[in-house]
C-alpha positions in Angstrom: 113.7 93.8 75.0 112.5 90.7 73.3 108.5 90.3 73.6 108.2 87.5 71.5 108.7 85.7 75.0 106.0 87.1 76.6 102.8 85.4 77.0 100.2 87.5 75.4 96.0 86.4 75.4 95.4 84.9 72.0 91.8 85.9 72.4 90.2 88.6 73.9 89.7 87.9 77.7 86.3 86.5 78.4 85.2 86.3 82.1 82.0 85.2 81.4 80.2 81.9 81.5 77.8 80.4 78.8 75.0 81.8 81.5 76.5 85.4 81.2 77.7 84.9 84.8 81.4 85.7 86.2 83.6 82.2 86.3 85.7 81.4 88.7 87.9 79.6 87.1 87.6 82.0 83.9 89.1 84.8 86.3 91.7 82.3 88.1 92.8 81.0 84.8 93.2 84.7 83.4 94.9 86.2 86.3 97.0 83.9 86.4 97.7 84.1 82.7 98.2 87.8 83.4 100.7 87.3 86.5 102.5 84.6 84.1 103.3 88.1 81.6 103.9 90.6 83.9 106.3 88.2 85.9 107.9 87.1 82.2 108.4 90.8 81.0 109.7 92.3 84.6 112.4 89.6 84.4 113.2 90.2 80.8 113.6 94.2 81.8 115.8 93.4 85.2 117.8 90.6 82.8 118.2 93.3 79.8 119.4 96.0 82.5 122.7 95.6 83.6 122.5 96.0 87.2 125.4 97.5 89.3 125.8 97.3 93.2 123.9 100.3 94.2 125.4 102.9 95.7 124.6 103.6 99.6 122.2 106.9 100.5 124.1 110.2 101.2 124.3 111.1 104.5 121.2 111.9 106.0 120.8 116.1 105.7 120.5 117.1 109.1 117.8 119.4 110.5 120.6 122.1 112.0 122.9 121.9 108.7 119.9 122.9 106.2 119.7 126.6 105.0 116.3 126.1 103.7 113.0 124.5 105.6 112.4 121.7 103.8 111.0 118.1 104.8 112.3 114.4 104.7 110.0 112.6 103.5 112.1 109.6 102.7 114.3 108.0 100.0 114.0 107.3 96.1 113.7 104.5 94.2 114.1 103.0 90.8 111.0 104.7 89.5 110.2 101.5 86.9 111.6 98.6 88.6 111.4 97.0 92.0 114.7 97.2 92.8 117.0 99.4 94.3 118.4 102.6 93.0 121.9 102.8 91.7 122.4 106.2 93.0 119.8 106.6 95.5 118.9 109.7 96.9 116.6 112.0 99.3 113.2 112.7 98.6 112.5 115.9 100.2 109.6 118.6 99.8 111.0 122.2 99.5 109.5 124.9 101.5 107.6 126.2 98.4 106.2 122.5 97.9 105.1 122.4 101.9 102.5 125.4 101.2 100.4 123.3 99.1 99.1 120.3 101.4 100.0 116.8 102.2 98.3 113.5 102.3 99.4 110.4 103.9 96.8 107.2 103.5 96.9 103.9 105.1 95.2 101.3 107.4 95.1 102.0 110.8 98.3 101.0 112.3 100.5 101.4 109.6 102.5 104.2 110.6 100.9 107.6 109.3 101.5 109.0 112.7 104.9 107.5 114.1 106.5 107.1 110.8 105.0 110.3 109.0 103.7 113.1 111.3 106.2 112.6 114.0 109.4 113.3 112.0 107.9 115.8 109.8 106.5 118.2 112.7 110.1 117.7 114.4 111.6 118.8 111.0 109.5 121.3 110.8 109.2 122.9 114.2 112.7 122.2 114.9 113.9 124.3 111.5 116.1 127.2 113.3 114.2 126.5 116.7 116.5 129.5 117.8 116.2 132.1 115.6 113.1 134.4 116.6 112.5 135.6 113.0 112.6 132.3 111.5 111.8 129.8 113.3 108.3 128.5 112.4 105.0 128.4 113.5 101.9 125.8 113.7 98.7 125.7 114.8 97.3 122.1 115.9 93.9 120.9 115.6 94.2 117.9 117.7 92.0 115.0 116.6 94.1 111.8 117.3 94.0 112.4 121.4 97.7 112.3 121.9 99.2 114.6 119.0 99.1 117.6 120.9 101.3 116.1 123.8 104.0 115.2 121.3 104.0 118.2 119.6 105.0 119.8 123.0 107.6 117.0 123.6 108.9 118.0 120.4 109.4 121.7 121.4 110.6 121.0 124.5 113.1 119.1 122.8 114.1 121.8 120.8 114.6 124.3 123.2 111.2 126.4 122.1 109.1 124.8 125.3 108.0 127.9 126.1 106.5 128.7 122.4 103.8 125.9 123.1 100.1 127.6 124.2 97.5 125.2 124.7 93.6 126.2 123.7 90.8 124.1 125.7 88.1 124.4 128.3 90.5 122.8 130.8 93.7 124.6 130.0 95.2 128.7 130.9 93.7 129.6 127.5 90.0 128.9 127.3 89.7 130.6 124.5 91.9 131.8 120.9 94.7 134.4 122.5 95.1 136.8 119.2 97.4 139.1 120.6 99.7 136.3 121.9 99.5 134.6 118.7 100.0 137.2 116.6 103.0 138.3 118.3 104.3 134.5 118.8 103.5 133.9 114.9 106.1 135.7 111.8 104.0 136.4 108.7 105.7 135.7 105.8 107.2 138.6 104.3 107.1 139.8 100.8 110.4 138.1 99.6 108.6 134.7 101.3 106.2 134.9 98.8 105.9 133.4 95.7 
């Protein structure tokens, strides 16, 4: 790649005023000297790379064809350049990399819920919905007000309608049922283990 095109500072950047105080145009003109690079050398990398028509996703793996839980998440990218992936791909979490926690930030209204916990619970939940021994297991703290409702939906969907036990003052369970749960919920066994 050929840098000698790229704008570099010829000095080093000085926000400050002759008071000492941040100047506005100081900050606007270096900003935009920054963008002016940053703009210069992505187009030099996306120019230098020889781009091909990217190839369309796989077909999406489908919760009943899978032979191992594992969640969706979405698709990969090019990792170093905004644009699209020459052969573009699945991005899924493995069971073994579900045990150790997930985190999904952003603004209210952005999706978390309908875009993220929605279609990972029904990937999860709906993993082998009819096999007894495999099929797998949740407990719900319910904090957004209608989470718990679609979590039922989402058995009910999957046949497993009946695996749903609600736990509140107003409900059939008042309080924790540990006999029912332990019976409803398979421990992992040793070979689950890692």
């Amino acid at each position: 790649m050929n840098t000698s095109s790229i704008d570099r500072p010829s000095r080093p950047l000085d926000l400050c005023g002759a008071e000492g105080f941040l100047s506005c145009d100081a900050v606007h003109h270096t900003l935009h000297r920054l963008f002016v690079s940053a703009f210069r050398a992505l187009h030099l990398c996306v120019a230098a790379k020889t781009i091909s028509k990217p190839q369309p996703l796989p077909p999406y793996p489908l919760l009943e064809s899978r032979n191992q839980l594992s969640v969706v998440i979405g698709e990969i990218h090019n990792p170093r350049l905004p644009i699209p992936a020459e052969n573009p791909s699945w991005l899924i979490i493995p069971e073994r990399g579900l045990f150790t926690g997930t985190i999904m930030i952003g603004a209210t209204g952005s999706g978390k819920t309908a875009g993220g916990m929605y279609p990972f619970t029904d990937q999860l939940l709906g993993y082998r919905a009819a096999d007894a021994d495999a099929k797998a297991s949740a407990l719900v703290l319910e904090v957004k007000g209608d989470f718990c409702g679609k979590v039922k939906e989402i058995l009910r969907r999957r046949g497993r309608g009946d695996d749903y036990i609600e736990i509140g003052l107003d409900s059939e369970w008042p309080t924790i049922p540990f006999t029912t749960i332990s019976k409803a919920m398979r421990w992992p066994t040793e070979s689950h283990r890692y």
